[in-house]
N, C-alpha and C positions, 0 to 999 in steps of 0.2 A: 504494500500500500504506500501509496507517495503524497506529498502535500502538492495541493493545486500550481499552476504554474506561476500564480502570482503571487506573493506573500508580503504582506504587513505590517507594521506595526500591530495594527488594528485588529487582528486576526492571530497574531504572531502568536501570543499563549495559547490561544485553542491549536494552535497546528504544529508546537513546537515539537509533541512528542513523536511528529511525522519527520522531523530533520535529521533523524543519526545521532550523531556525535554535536551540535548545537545543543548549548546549554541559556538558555532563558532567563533572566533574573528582572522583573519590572513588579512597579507597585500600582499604585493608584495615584494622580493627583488629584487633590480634591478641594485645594484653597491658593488663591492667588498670590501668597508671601512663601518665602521663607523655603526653605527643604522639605515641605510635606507630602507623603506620598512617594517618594522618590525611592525606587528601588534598587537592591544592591549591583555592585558592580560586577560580578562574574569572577570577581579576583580570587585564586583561593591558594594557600600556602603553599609553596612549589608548583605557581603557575608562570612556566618561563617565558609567556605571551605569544605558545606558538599558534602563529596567524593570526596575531594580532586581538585585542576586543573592540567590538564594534559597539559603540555608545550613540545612542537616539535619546533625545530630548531635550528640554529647553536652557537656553545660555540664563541662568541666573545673575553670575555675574564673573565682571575679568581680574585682571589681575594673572594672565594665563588665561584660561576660559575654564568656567564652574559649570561643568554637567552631570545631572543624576547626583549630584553631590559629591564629585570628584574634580578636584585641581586638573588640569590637563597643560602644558606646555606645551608650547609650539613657537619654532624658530620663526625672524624675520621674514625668512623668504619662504613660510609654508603658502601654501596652496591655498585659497580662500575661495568658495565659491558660491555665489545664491543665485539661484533658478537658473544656471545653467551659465552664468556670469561669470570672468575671473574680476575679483574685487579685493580693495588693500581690507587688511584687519580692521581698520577704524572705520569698515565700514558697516561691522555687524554691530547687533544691537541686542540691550537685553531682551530676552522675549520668543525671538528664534527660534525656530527648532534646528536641531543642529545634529549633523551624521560624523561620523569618524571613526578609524580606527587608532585605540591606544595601544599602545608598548610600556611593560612597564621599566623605570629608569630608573633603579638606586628604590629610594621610597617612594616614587613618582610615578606619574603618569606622563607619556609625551606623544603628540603628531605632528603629521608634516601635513594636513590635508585635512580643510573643515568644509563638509558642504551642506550648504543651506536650503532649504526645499519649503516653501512658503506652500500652504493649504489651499488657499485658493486667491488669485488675483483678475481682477475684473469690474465692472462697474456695479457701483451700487444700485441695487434693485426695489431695495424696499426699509424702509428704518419704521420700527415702532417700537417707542421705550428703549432698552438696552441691547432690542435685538437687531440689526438687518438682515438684509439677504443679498449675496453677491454669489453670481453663474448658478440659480436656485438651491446656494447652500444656506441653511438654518445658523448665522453665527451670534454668539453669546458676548456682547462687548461688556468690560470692567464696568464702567457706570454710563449714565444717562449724558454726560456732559459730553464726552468722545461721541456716541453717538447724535445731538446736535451741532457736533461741527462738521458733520457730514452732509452733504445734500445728495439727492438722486444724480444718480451720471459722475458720482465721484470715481476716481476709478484707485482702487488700492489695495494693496497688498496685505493679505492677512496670514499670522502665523499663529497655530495652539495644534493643542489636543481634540480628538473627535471625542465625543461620548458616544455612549452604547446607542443611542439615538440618534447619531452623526450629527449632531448640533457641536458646531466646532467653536470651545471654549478661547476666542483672541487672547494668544498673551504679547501680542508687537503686531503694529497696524503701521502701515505708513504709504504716501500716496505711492503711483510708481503711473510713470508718465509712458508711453509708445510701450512697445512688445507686444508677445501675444499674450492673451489670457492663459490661465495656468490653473487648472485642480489636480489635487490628489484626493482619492477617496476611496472607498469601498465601492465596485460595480455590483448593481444587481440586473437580472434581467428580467423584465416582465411577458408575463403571458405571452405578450404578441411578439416577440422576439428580441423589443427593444433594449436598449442597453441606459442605463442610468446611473447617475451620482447623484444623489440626495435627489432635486427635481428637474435637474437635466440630463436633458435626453444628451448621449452621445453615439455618434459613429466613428469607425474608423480603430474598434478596441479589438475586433477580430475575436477571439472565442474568449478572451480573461476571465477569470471567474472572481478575483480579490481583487487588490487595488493597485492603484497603476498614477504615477504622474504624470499628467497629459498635457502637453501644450496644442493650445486650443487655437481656431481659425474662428471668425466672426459665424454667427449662424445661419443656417440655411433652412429659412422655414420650420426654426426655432430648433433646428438642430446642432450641437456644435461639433465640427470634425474635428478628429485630433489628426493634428501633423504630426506627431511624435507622443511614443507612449513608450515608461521605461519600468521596468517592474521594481517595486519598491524595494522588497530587496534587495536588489543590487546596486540602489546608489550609495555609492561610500563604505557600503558595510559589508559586502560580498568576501565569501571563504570564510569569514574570521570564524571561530571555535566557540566562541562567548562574549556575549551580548548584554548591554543593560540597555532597557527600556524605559522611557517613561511614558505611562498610559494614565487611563482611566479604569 
């Protein structure tokens, strides 16, 4: 028996026991400060970091970069990237969600290579109260005041966790001008063969069954094609042996 061809975050504890030799460690986050929820790091006494741990979740804070609740170091000239961008370090932000693999160094943590992958970017669809919706995703914004500096047709980049309900908790919002639109989520398919993320229809995912980050083309009769679709697992965190997650 094998795990589907696409795999997630989202999905990743249900299907972990389908990976072999993949070892799992994630919590739940469930408050917008501080390290809660955050789960362990995969590290365990006499782990020589072979193949690296692949760490998914949000940048708390730098100083090096704090994920999952781990220091992480990373040289001048590491590799920085968001939605598919080379960009300098100063230009991520707390809030992120952030992929890598660490190596452990002495009592540390270190990479050469942080990629960033924002939830969904697009224009604003719909705002009421603390929630909008941008490309028909359900998103949860921190308070009522971010969401009045928004208007319809804003167009901006959102990065958090999904819930079990795919209502994606924003922990870093920020405008993002030109490119294409961008989701990552869980696919389902409906009866009539259609393919969906939260409430949009897409084409262009071919048989996937999990989640897939898609860059997206304007719609066609409210449908959006993906021009490019990469399985989630494998941005940034492909081969490694052990994994910390941070979820819901």
């Amino acid at each position: 028996m094998s795990a589907p061809p696409l795999l997630s975050r989202r999905r990743f504890l249900l299907l972990a026991s389908l990976l072999g030799g993949v070892k799992a460690f994630a919590g739940e986050n469930g408050k917008w400060t501080g390290d809660n929820g955050i789960g362990g790091t995969g590290y365990r006494p006499g782990d020589n970091g072979i193949g690296g741990t692949g760490f998914v979740g949000i940048i708390r804070k730098f100083g090096s970069v704090y994920v999952n609740g781990q220091r992480i170091a990373y040289p001048a000239d590491a590799m920085i990237e968001i939605d598919g961008a080379r960009v300098e370090a100063s230009d991520m932000r707390i809030g992120q969600v952030a992929r890598l693999v660490a190596e452990r160094r002495g009592d540390g943590w270190t990479t050469s290579r942080i990629v960033i992958v924002s939830e969904v970017v697009g224009p604003v669809e719909r705002v009421s109260g603390k929630r909008i919706e941008v490309l028909g995703q359900r998103v949860q914004l921190p308070n009522r005041k971010i969401a009045r500096a928004l208007k319809l047709g804003d167009r901006i980049a959102i990065s958090g966790l999904r819930r079990p309900d795919q209502t994606i908790v924003a922990s870093a919002i920020e405008r993002r001008e030109g490119g294409l639109d961008q989701i990552a989520g869980v696919l389902s398919r409906e009866k009539d063969g259609a393919m969906r993320i939260g409430a949009l229809s897409v084409a262009g995912v071919g048989d996937a069954r999990a989640a897939s980050a898609l860059s997206c083309a304007r719609p066609r009769n409210g449908v959006f094609v993906a021009r490019e679709t990469r399985r989630d697992a494998d941005i940034a965190i492909a081969g490694v042996q052990y994994v910390s997650i941070e979820t819901w």
